[in-house]
TIBA-484479 format. One line per 5 residues: number of its first residue (from 1); their letters; for each residue x, y, z of N, C-alpha, C. Coordinates in pm, 1 decimal, padded with zeros to 6 digits. Example, Ala and Ser with C-alpha at 12.3 -4.5 7.8 and 13.67 -1.06 7.14 Angstrom:
% TIBA-484479
1	AS	01319.0 -00569.0 00780.0 01230.0 -00450.0 00780.0 01320.0 -00330.0 00780.0  01285.0 -00225.0 00708.0 01367.0 -00106.0 00714.0 01290.0 00003.0 00787.0
END
This chain:
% TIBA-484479
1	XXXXX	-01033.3 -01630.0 00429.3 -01115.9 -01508.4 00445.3 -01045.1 -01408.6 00537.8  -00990.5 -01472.2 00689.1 -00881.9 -01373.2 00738.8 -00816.2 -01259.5 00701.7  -00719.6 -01373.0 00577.4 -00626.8 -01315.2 00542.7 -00678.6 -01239.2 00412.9  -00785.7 -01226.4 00368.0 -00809.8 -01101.4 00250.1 -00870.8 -01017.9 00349.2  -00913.0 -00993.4 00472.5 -00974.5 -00904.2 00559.8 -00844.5 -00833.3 00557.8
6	XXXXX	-00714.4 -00908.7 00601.3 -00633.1 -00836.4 00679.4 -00579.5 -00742.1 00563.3  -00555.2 -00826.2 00435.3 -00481.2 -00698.1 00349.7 -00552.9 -00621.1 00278.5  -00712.6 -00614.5 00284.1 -00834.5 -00490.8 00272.2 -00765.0 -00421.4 00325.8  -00770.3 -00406.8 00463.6 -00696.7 -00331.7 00572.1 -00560.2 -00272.8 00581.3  -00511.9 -00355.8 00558.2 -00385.8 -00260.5 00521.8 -00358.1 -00162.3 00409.0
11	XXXXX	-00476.7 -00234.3 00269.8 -00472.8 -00101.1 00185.8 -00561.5 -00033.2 00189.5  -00626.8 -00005.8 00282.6 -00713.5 00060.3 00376.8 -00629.7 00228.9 00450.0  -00597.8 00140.4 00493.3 -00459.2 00224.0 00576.1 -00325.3 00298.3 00513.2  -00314.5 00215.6 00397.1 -00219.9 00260.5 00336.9 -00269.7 00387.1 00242.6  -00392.2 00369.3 00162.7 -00487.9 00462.2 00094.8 -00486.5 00593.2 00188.8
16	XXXXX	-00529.1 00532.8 00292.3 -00593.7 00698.6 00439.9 -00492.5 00764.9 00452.5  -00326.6 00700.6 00425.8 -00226.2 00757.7 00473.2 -00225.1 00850.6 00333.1  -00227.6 00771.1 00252.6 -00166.4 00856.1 00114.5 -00300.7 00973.8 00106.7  -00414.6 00975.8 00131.4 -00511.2 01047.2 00083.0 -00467.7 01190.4 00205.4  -00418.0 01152.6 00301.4 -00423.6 01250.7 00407.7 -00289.4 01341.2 00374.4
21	XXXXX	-00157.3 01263.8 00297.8 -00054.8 01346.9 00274.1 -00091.2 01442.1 00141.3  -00179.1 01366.2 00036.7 -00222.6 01466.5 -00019.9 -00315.1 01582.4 00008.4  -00388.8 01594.1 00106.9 -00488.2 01653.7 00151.0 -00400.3 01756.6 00223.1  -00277.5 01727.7 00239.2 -00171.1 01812.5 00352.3 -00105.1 01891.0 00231.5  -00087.3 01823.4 00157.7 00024.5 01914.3 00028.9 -00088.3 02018.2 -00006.5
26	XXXXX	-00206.3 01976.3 -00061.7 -00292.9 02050.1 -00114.7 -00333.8 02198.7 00012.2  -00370.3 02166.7 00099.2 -00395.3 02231.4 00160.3 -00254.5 02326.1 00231.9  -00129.7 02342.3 00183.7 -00053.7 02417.6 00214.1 -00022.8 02434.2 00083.3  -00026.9 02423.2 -00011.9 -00025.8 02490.3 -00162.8 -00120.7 02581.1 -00163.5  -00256.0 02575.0 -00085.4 -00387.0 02638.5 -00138.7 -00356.1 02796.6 -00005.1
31	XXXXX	-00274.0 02741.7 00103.1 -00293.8 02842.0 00245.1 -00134.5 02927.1 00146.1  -00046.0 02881.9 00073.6 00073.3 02986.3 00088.9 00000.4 03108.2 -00035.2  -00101.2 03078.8 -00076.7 -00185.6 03207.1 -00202.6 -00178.3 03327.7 -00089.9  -00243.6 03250.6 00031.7 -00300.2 03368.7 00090.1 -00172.9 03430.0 00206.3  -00061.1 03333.0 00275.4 00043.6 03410.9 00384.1 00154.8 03312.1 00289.0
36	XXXXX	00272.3 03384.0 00264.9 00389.9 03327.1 00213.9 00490.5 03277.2 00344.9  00502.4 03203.5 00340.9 00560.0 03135.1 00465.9 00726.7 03070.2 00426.5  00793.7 03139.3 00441.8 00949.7 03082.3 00383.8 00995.2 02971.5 00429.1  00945.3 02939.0 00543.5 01011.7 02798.6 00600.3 00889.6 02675.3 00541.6  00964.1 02512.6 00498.5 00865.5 02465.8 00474.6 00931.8 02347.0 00545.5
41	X	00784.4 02246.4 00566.9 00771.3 02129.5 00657.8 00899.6 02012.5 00617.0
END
């Protein structure tokens, strides 16, 4: 039981990471409509 807690958790974590880099792409695709910004991350 531990050990399916622990790797819930890690794709837990791994999900939050991926959901947050998309949430970052999206949200600087959606901000360059409005200021064009030449330098990127």
């Amino acid at each position: 039981m531990r050990r399916f807690y622990v790797t819930n958790l890690l794709l837990f974590l791994f999900f939050l990471q991926t959901f947050a880099q998309l949430g970052r792409v999206v949200f600087l695709q959606s901000g360059r409509h409005n200021t064009v910004t030449p330098t990127k991350t």
